[in-house]
C-alpha positions in Angstrom: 0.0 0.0 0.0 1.2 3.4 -0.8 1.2 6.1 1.9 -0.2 9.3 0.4 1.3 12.5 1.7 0.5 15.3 3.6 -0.5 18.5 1.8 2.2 20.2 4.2 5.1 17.8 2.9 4.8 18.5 -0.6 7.3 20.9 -2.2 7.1 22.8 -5.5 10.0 22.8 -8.1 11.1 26.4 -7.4 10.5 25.7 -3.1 13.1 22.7 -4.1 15.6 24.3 -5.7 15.6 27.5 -3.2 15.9 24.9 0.0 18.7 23.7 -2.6 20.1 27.3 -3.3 20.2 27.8 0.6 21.7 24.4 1.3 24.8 25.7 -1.2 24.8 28.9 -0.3 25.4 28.4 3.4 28.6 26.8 2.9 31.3 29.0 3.5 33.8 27.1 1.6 31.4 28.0 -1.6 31.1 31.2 -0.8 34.9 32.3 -1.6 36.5 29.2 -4.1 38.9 28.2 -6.3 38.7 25.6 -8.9 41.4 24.4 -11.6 40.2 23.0 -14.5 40.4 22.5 -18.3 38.5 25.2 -19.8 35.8 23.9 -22.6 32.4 25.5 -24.7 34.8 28.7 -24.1 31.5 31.8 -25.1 31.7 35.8 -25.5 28.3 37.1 -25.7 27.7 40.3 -27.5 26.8 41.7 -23.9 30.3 41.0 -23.0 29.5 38.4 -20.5 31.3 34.6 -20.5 29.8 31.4 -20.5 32.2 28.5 -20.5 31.9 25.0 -18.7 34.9 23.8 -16.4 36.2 20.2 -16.8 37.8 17.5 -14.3 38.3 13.6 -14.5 34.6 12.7 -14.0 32.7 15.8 -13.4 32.0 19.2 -15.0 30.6 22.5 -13.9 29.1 25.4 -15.9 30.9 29.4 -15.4 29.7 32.7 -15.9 32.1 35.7 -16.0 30.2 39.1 -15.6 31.0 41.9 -18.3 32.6 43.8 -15.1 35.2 41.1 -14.5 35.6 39.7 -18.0 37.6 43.4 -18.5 40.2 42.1 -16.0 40.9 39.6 -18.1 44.3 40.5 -20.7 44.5 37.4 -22.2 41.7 35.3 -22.7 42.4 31.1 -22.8 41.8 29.2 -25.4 39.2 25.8 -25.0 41.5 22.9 -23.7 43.9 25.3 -21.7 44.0 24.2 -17.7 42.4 27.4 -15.6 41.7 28.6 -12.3 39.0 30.2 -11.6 38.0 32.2 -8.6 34.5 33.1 -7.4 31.4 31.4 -5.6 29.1 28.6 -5.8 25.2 29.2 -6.6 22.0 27.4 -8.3 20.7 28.8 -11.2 17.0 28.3 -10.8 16.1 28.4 -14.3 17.5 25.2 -15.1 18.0 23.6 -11.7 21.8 23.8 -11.9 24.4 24.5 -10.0 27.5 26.9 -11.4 30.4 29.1 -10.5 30.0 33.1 -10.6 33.3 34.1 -11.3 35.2 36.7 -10.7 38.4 35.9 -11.9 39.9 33.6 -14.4 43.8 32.7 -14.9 45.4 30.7 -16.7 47.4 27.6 -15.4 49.2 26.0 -18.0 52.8 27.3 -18.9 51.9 28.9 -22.7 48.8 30.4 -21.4 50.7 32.0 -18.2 53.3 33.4 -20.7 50.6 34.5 -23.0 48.4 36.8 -20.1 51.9 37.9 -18.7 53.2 39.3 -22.2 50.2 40.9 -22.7 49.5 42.4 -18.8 53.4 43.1 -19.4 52.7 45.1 -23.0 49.5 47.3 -21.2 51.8 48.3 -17.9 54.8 49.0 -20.3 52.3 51.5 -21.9 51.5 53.1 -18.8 55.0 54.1 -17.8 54.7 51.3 -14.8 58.8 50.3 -16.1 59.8 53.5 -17.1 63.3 53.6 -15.6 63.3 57.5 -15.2 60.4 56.6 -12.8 62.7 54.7 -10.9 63.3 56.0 -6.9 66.7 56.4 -5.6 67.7 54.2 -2.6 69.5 56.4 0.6 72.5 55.8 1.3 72.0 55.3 4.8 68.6 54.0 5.7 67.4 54.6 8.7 63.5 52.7 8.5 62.8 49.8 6.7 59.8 48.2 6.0 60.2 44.2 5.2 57.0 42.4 3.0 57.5 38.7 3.6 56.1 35.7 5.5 57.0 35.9 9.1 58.1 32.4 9.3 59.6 32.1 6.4 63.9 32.4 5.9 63.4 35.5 3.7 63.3 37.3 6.7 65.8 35.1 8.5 68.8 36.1 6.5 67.6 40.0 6.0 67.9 40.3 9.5 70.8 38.6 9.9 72.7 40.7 7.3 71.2 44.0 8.7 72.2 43.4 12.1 76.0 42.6 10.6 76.2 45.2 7.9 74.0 48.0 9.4 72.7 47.9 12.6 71.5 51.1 13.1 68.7 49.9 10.9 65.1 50.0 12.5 63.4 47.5 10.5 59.6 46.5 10.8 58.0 43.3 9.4 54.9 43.7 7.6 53.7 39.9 7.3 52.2 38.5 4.1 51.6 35.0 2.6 54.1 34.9 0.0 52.6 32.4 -2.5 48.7 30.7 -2.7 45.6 32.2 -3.5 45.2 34.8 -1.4 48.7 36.3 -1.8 48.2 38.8 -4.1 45.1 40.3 -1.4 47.5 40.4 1.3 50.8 41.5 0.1 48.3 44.6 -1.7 47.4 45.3 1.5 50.2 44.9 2.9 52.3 47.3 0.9 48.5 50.1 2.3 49.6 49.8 5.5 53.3 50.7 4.4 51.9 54.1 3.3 51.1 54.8 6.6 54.3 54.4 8.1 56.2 57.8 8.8 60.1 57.7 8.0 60.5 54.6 5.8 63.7 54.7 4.1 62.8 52.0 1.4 60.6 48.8 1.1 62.2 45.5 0.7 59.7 43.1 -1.0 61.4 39.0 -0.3 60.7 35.7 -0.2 62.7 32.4 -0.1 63.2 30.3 -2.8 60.1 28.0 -4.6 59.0 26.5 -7.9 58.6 29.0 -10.7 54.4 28.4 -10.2 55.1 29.9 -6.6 56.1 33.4 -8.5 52.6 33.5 -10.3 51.9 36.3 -7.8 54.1 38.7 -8.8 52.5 38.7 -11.6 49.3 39.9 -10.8 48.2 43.3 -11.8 47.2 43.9 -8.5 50.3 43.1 -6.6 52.5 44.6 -9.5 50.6 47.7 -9.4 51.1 48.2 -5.4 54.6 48.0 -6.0 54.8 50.5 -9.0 52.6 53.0 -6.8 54.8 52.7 -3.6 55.6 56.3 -1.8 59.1 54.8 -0.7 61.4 52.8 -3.1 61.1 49.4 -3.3 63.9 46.2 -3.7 62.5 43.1 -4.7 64.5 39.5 -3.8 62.0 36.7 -4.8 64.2 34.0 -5.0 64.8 33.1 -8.7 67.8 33.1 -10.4 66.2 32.7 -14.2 63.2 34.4 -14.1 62.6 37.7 -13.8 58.3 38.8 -12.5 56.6 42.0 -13.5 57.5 42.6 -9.6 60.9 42.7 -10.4 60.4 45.2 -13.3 58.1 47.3 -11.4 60.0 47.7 -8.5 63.2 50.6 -8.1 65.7 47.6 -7.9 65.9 43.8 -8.2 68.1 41.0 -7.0 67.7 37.5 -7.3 67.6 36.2 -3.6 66.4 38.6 -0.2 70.0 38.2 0.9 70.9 40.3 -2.2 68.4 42.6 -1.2 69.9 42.9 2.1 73.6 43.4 0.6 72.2 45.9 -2.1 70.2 48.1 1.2 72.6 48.3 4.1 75.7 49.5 3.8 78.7 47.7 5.4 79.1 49.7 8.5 83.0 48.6 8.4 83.4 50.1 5.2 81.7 53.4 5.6 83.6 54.1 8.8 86.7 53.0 7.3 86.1 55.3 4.5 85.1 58.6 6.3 88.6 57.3 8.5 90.0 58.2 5.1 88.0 61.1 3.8 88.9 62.5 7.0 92.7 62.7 7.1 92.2 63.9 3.0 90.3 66.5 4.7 92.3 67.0 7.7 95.4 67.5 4.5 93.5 69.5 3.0 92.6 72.5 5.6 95.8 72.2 6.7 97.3 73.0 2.9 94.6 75.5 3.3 95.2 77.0 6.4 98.9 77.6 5.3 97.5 78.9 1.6 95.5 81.4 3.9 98.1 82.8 6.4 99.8 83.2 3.2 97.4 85.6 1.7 96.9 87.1 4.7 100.5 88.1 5.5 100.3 89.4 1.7 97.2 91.7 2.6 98.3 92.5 5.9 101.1 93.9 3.9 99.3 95.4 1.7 97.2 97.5 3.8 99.9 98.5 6.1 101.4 100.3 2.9 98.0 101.4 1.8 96.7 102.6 5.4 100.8 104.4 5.8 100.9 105.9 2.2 97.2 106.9 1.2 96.2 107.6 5.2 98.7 108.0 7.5 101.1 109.8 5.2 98.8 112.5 4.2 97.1 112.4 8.4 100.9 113.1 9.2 101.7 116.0 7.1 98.9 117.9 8.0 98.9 117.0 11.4 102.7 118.1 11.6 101.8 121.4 9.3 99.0 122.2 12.5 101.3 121.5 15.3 103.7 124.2 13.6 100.9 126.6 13.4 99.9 125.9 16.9 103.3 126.5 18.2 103.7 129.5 16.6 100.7 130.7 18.0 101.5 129.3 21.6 104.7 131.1 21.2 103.0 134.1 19.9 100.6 134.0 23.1 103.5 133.3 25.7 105.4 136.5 24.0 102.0 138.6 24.7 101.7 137.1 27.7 105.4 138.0 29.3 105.1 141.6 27.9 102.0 142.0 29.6 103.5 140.6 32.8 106.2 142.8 32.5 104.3 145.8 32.1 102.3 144.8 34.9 105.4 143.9 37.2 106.2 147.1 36.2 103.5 148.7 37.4 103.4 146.9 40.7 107.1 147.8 41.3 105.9 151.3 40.6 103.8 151.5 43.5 105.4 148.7 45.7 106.4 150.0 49.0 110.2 148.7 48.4 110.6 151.3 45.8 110.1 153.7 48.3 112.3 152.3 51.0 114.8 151.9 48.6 114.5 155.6 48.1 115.7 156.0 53.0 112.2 155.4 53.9 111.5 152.7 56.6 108.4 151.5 57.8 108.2 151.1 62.0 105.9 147.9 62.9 104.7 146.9 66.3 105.0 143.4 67.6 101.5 142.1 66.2 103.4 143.3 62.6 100.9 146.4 62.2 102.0 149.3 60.1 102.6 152.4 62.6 100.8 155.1 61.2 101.3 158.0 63.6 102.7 158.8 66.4 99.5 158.3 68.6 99.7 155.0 68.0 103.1 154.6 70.3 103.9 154.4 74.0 107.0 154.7 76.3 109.2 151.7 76.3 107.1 150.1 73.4 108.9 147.6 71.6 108.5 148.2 67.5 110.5 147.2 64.2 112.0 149.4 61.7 111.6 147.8 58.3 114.6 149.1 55.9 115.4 148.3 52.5 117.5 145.5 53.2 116.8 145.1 56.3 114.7 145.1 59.8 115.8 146.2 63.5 114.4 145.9 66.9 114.0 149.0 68.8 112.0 150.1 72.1 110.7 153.9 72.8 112.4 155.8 74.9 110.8 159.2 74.2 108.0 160.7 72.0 108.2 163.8 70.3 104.5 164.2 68.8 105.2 167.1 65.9 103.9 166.9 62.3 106.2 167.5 59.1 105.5 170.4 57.3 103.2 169.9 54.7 101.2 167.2 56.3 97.7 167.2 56.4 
């Protein structure tokens, strides 16, 4: 007997395939995927989408590539190339299918890699992206610098190592990036962002250790290639290779083949730069000296020469006129001390005129008492007064015996 089925359990086509839609889409390894495959049924519709069905051993799956990504795409594969393709998993209700939205497609096998890297090499050459007179210059002596490689990896290992030997002044800081895989090219992108936001960075060394050529795929990638072409600070590349040289390696200031040339190539040996300012220093030291002497030299010259200058065109002339006033000056001082002894002479005449010596050279005396007073008259004595009679040439002492008071004729 055959059970027959609740209404409430019965499903239409499109309820089925959105449970199924859900059931896919809530995968989160479908969400974000990457598939390799051969590439077949390869379609460019005149809308400028791209419809193309992805092969593997027993299974196959139907792409779509949107007109906004398909313009990403330099080089397009041909149908039996081997291809990765990037993008999520969802159902196409229509048909009741499942397929892969893509958002990017690259190629895998070796002639269709070289293909899309001539031609992604061909557009950036066009843009200027390897323009050597683009090219940074590296300092001399860097101070900051930041390192884009995988933390655990022995790229970072040996730069270290030969910073700390050659230059260990060096500040340098890691900015950690996967360094092959799928989701390289997003983090070594953003990795070279946060770079730009760094203050001080002397140059950007971009390294990894060594790997298969397929490892290198991601320095190829217009993203990652781009980043380094854009960098503020200039950038040294040391991927590994010997042989093969990425569009990294052309976009970047300088290349080397291994990150321990990129080391060697960055940081100066500090033994060598001392040992050659020991030397520019005693050239210098030679030099200033030969200098110094050149100078002392020229200055003994000048010294001489201004002596005779300042002596002949200021001194000489100061001199002569100086000398020609001091004559006129003496002449005049010995014209004033001429007046000046006539005068006084006519004045010591004068004064002998009317000095009282005159007149005792002439018999007079002059009588004095003991305080030195001039005597006047006669009233001015007494008996046995003691007085002095001034002659001439001489004094004497004398005492009053007698007054006779009588006045000379004509005496008023």
């Amino acid at each position: 007997m055959y059970k027959v089925a609740l209404q409430s359990d019965i499903l239409t086509v499109d309820e089925m395939t959105e449970k199924v839609r859900l059931a896919v889409c809530s995968v989160p390894e479908l969400r974000e995927l990457s598939v390799r495959g051969e590439l077949q049924g390869f379609k460019r519709h005149s809308s400028g989408h791209v419809y193309f069905t992805l092969l593997g051993k027993n299974s196959r799956v139907s792409c779509v590539l949107w007109r906004s990504q398909a313009a990403s795409v330099l080089s397009w594969p041909k149908d039996g190339d081997e291809v990765l393709v990037r993008g999520r998993m969802d159902v196409y209700g229509a048909y009741g299918s499942y397929q892969i939205y893509a958002s990017t497609l690259l190629p895998l096998g070796a002639g269709a890699k070289a293909r899309a890297k001539a031609m992604l090499q061909k557009k950036l050459e066009a843009e200027g992206l390897f323009d050597p007179e683009n090219k940074k210059e590296f300092p001399k002596y860097p101070e900051r610098v930041a390192v884009i490689t995988s933390p655990t990896g022995a790229a970072l290992q040996d730069v270290l190592r030969i910073s700390a030997k050659r230059w260990p002044s060096a500040e340098i800081i890691v900015i950690p990036s996967l360094m092959q895989g799928m989701a390289a090219a997003e983090e070594i992108t953003s990795a070279f962002a946060k770079v730009r936001q760094l203050k001080g960075i002397s140059a950007v060394m971009l390294v990894r250790g060594g790997g298969s050529r397929d490892d290198l795929d991601v320095f190829d990638d217009e993203r990652v290639v781009r980043a380094v072409s854009s960098c503020p600070f200039p950038v040294v590349t040391g991927l590994g290779h010997q042989i093969d040289s990425t569009l990294c390696d052309l976009a970047a200031d300088s290349e080397t083949p291994t990150p321990s040339g990129a080391a060697e190539f960055l940081f100066p040996d500090a033994k060598e730069v001392i040992a050659s300012v020991d030397s520019f220093a005693q050239v210098l030291f030679k030099a200033v000296n030969y200098r110094l002497d050149d100078v002392a030299g020229e200055l003994d010259d000048v010294r001489e020469r201004v002596s005779f200058a300042v002596l002949k065109g200021c001194i000489a002339p100061l001199e002569e006129k100086i000398n020609a006033q001091l004559g006129i000056l003496a002449e005049k001082i010995k014209n004033r001390i001429s007046a000046a002894e006539n005068r006084l002479m006519c004045l010591a005449a004068e004064i002998n005129a009317v000095s009282p010596l005159n007149v005792l050279a002439k018999g007079y005396t002059l009588c004095l008492d003991s305080g030195g007073r001039i005597l006047e008259s006669a009233e001015q004595l007494s008996q046995e007064q003691r007085m002095t009679v001034q002659f001439y040439d001489g004094r004497a002492e004398t005492v009053i015996s007698k007054i006779l008071k009588k006045k000379l004729r004509g005496a008023e």
